[in-house]
N, C-alpha and C positions, 0 to 999 in steps of 0.2 A: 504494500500500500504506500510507504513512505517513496519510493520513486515513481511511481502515478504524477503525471505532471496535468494538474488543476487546470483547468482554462474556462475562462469568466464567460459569461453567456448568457442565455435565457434559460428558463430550466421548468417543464409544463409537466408538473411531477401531476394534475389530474388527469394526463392523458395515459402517462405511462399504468397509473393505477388503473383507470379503464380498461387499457391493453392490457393490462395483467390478468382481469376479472373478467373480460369477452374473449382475448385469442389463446390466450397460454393456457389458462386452467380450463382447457377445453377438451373433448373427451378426442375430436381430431388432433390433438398435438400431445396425446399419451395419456392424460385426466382420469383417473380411476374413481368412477366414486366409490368406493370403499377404501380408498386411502385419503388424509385427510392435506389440504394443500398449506404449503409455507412459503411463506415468501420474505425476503429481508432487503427494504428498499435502503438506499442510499441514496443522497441527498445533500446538498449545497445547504440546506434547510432553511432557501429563500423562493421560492415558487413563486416566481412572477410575472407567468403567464396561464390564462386562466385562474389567478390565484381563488378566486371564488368559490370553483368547484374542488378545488384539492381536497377540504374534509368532507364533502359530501361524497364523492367517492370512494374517500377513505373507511367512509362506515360503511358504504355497497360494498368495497370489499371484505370490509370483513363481516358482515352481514352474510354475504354467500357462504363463507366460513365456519360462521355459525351452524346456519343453515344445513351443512355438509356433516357436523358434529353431532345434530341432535337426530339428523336422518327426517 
């Protein structure tokens, strides 16, 4: 991690959480429901684009999570 070289930017962390929750934990891209999904986002922890939906997503995703827990 320490030689990861930072580069300043835009950063639309609700979109990536979207794509996290529509493309990837999808049963086309390996998705088992019987196992349950994790994810560990990383972040600038300044989102500021779309910043509005960043924690509403945040809870769809882990709402689906839930969801996936209680069956």
């Amino acid at each position: 991690m320490e030689r990861l070289q930072y580069v300043r930017g835009r950063t639309n962390t609700a979109e990536a959480l979207l794509y996290l929750r529509t493309e990837m934990f999808t049963p086309f891209n390996g998705d088992r429901p019987d196992v349950p999904n994790y994810a560990v986002v990383i972040t600038d922890g300044e989102s500021n684009i779309n910043e509005e939906n960043t924690l509403p997503e945040a809870i769809n995703a882990r709402s689906v999570s839930e969801e996936e827990e209680t069956g």
